[in-house]
Biotite code that builds the C-alpha atoms (Angstrom):
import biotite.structure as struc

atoms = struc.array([
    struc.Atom([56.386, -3.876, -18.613], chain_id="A", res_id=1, res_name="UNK", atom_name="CA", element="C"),
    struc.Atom([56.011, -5.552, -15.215], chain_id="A", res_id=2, res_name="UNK", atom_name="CA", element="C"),
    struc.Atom([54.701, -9.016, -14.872], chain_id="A", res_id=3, res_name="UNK", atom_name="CA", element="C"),
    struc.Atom([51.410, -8.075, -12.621], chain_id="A", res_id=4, res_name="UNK", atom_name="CA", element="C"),
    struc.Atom([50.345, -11.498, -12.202], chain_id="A", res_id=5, res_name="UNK", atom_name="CA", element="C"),
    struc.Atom([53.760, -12.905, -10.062], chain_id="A", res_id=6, res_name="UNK", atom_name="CA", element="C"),
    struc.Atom([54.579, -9.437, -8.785], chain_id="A", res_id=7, res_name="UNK", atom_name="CA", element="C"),
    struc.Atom([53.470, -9.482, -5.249], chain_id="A", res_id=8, res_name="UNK", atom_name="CA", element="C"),
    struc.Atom([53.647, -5.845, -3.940], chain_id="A", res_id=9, res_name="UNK", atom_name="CA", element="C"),
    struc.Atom([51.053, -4.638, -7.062], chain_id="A", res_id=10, res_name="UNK", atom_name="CA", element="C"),
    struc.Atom([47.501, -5.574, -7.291], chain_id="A", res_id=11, res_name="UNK", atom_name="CA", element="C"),
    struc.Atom([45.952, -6.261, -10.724], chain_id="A", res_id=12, res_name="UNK", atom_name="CA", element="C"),
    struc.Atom([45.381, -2.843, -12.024], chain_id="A", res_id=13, res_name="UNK", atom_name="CA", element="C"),
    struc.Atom([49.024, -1.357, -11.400], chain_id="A", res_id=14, res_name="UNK", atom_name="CA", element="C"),
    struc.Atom([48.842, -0.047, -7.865], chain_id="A", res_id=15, res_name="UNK", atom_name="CA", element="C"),
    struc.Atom([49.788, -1.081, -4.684], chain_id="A", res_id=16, res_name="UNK", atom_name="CA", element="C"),
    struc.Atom([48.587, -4.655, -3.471], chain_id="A", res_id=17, res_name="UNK", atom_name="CA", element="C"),
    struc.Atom([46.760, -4.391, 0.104], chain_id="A", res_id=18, res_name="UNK", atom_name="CA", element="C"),
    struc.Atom([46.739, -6.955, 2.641], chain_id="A", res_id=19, res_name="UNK", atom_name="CA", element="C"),
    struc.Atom([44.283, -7.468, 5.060], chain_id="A", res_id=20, res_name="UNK", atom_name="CA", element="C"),
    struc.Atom([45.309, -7.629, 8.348], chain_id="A", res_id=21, res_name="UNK", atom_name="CA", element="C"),
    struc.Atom([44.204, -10.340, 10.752], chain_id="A", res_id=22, res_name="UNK", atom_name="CA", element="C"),
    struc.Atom([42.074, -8.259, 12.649], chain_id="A", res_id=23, res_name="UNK", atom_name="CA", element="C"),
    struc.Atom([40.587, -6.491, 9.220], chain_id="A", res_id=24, res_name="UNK", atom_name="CA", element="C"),
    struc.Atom([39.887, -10.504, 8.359], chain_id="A", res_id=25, res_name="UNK", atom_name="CA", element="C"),
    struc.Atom([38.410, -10.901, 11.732], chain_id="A", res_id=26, res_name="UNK", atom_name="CA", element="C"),
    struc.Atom([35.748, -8.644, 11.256], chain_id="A", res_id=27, res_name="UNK", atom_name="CA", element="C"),
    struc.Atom([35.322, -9.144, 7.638], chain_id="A", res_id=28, res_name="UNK", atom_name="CA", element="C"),
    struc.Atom([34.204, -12.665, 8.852], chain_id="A", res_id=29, res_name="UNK", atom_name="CA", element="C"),
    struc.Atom([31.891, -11.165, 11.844], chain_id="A", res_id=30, res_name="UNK", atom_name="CA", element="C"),
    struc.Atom([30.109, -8.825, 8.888], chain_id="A", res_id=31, res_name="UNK", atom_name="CA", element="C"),
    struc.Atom([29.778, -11.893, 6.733], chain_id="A", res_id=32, res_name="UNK", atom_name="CA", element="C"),
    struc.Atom([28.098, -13.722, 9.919], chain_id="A", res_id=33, res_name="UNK", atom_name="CA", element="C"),
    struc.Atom([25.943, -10.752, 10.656], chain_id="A", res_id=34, res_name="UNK", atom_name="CA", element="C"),
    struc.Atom([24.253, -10.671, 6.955], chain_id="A", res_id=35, res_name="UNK", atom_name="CA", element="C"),
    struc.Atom([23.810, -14.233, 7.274], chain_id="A", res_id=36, res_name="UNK", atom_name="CA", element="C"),
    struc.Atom([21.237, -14.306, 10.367], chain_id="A", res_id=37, res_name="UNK", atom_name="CA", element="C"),
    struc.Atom([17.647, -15.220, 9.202], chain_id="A", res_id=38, res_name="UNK", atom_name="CA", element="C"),
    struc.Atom([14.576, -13.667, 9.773], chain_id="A", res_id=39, res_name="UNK", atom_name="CA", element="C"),
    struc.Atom([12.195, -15.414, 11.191], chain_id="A", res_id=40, res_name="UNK", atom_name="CA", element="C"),
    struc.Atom([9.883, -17.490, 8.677], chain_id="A", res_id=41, res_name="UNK", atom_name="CA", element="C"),
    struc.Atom([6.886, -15.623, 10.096], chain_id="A", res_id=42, res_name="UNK", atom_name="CA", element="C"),
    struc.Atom([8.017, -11.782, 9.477], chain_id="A", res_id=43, res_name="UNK", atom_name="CA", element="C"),
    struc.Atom([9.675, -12.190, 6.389], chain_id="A", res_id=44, res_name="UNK", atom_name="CA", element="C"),
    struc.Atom([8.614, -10.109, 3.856], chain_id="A", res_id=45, res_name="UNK", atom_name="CA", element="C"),
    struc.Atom([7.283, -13.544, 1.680], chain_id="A", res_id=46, res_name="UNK", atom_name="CA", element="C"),
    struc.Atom([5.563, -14.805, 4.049], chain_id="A", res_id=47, res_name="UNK", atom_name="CA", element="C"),
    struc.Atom([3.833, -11.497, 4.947], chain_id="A", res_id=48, res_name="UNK", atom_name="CA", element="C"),
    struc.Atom([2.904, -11.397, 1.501], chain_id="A", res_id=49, res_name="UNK", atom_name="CA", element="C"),
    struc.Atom([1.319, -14.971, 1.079], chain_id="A", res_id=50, res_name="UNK", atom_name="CA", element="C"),
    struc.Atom([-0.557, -14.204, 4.353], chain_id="A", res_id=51, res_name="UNK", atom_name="CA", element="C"),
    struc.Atom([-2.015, -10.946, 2.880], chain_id="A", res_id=52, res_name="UNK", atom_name="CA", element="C"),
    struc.Atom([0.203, -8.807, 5.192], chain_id="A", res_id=53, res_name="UNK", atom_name="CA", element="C"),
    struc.Atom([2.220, -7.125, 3.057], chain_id="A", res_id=54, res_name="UNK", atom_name="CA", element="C"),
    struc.Atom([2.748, -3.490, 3.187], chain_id="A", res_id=55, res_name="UNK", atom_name="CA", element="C"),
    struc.Atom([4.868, -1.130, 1.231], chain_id="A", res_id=56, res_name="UNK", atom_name="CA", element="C"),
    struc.Atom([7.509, -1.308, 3.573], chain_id="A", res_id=57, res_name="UNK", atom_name="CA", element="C"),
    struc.Atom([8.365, -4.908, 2.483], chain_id="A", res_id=58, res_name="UNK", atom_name="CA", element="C"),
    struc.Atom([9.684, -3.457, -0.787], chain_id="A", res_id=59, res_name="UNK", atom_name="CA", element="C"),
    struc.Atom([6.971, -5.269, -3.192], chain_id="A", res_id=60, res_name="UNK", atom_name="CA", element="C"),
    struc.Atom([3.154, -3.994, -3.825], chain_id="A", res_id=61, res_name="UNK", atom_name="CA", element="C"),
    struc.Atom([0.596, -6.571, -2.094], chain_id="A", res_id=62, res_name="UNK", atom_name="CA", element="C"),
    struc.Atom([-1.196, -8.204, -4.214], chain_id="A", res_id=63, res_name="UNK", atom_name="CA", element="C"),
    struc.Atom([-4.928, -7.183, -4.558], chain_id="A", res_id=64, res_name="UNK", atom_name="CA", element="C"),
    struc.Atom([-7.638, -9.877, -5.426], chain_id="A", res_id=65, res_name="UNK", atom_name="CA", element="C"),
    struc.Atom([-9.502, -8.935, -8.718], chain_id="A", res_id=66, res_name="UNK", atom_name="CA", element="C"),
    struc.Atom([-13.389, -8.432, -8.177], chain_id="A", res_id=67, res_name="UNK", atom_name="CA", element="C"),
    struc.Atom([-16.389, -9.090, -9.865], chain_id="A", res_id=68, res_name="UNK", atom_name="CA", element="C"),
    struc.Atom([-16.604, -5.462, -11.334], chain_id="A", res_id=69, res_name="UNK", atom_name="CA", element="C"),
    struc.Atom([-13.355, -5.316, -12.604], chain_id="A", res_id=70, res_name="UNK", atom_name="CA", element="C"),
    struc.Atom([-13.582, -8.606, -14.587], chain_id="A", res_id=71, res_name="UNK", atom_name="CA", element="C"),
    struc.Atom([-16.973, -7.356, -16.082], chain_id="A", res_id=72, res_name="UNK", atom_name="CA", element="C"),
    struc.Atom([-14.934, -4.121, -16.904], chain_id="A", res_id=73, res_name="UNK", atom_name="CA", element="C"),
    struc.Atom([-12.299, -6.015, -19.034], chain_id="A", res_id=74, res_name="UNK", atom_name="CA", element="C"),
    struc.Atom([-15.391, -8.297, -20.580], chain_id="A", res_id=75, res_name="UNK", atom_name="CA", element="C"),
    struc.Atom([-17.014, -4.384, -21.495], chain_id="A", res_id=76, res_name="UNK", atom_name="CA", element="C"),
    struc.Atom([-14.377, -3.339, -22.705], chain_id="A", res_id=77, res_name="UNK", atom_name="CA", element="C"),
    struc.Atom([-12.921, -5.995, -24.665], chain_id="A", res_id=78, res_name="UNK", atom_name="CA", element="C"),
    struc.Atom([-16.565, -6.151, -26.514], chain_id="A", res_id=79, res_name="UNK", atom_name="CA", element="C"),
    struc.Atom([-16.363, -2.345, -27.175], chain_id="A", res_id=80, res_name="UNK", atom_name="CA", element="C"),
    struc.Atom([-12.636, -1.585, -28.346], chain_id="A", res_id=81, res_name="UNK", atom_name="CA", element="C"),
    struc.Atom([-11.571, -4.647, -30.186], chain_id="A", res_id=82, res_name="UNK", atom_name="CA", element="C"),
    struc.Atom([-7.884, -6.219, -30.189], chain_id="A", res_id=83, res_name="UNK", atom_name="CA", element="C"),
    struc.Atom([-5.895, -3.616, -31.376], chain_id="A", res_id=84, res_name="UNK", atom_name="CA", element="C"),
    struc.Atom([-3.530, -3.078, -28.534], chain_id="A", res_id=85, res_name="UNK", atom_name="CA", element="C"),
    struc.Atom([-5.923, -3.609, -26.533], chain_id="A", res_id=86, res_name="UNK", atom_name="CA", element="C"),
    struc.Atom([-4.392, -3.586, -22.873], chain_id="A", res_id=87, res_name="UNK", atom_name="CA", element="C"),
    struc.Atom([-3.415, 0.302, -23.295], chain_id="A", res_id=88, res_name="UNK", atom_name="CA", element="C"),
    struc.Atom([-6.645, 1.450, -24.029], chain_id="A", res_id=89, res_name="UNK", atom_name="CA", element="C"),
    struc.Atom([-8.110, -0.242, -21.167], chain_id="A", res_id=90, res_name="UNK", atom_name="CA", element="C"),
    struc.Atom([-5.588, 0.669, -19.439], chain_id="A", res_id=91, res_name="UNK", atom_name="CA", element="C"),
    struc.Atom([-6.313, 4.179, -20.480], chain_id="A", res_id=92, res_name="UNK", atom_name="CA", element="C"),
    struc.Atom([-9.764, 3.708, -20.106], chain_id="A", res_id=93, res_name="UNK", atom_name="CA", element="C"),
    struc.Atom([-9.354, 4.909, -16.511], chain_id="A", res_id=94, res_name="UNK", atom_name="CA", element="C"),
    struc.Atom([-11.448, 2.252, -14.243], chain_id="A", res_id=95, res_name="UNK", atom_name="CA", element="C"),
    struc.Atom([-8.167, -0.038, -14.132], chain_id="A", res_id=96, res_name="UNK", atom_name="CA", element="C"),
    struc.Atom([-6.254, 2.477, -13.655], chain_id="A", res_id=97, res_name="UNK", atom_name="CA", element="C"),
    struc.Atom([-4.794, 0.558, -10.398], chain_id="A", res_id=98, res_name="UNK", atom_name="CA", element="C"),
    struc.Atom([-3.836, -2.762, -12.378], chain_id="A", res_id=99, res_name="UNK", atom_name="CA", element="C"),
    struc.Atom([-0.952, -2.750, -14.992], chain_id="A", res_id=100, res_name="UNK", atom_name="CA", element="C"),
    struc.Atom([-1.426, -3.566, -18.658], chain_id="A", res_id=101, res_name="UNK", atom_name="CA", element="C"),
    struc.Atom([0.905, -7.215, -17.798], chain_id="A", res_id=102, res_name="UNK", atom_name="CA", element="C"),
    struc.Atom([-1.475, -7.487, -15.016], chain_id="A", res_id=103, res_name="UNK", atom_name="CA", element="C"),
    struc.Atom([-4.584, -6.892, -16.920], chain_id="A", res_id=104, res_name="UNK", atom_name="CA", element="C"),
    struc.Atom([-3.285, -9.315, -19.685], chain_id="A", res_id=105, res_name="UNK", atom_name="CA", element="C"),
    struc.Atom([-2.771, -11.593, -16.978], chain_id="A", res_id=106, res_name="UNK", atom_name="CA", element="C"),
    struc.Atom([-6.134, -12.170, -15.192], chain_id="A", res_id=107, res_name="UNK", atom_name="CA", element="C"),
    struc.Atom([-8.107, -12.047, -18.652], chain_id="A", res_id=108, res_name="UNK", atom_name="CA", element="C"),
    struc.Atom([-6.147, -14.800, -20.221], chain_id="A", res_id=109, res_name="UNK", atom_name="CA", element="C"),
    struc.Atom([-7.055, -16.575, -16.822], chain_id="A", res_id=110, res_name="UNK", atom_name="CA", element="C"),
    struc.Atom([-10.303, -15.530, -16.457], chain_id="A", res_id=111, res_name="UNK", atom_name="CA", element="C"),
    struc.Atom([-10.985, -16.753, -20.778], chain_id="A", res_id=112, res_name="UNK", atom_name="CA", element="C"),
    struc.Atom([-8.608, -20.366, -19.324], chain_id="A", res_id=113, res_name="UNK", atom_name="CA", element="C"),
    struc.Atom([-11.741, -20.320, -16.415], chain_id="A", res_id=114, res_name="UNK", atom_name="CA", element="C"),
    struc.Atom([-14.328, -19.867, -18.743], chain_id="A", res_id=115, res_name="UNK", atom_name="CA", element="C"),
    struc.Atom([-13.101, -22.659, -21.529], chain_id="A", res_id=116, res_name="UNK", atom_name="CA", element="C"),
    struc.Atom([-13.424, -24.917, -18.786], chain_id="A", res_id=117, res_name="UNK", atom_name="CA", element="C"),
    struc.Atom([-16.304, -24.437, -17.534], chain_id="A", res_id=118, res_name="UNK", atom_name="CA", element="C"),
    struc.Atom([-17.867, -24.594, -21.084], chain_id="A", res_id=119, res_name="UNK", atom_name="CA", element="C"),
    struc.Atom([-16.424, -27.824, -21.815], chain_id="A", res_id=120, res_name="UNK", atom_name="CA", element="C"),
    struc.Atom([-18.276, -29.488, -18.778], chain_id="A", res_id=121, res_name="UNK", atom_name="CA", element="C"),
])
């Protein structure tokens, strides 16, 4: 069996080692320099996003603000339906049916972080 590793005219897997031309180099480097340009910090799909104008274009859902009715939902529903996996069934319970269950999870353990404060002053 042939040594592949000081055999020249073979690439790794047993075929026939390509060079790239100069010119194939060439534009190899004018590709690289074309996927490097930036976007401008003002259209970029992050910055769209922390300024609220995100669309679905950009690739990533915007982020919605949570209202007042939805926390009282989760507070509702928590009361009603216990802890027994409790982020599918509101989930399933229909009026969140917008927000994910990680989402959901989310905002209420913030929303319980809020509240501890504000109890504690």
């Amino acid at each position: 069996m042939p040594n592949i590793a000081s055999s020249p005219s073979t690439s790794p897997i047993g075929g026939p080692a390509s060079t790239p031309s100069a010119a194939q180099q060439g534009n190899t480097a004018a590709a690289i320099t074309a996927t490097k340009q930036t976007k401008s910090p003002s259209t970029s799909p992050a910055n769209k996003r922390k300024n609220g104008e995100a669309s679905a274009s950009d690739g990533k859902r915007a982020r919605v603000a949570w209202t007042a009715d939805e926390d009282a939902i989760i507070l509702d529903l928590i009361q009603e339906l216990g802890k027994e996996q409790l982020w599918s069934k509101i989930k399933e319970d229909g009026r969140l049916v917008h927000r994910g269950n990680d989402g959901i999870k989310v905002h209420f353990n913030s929303m319980m972080g809020k509240i501890k404060k504000q109890v504690q002053q």
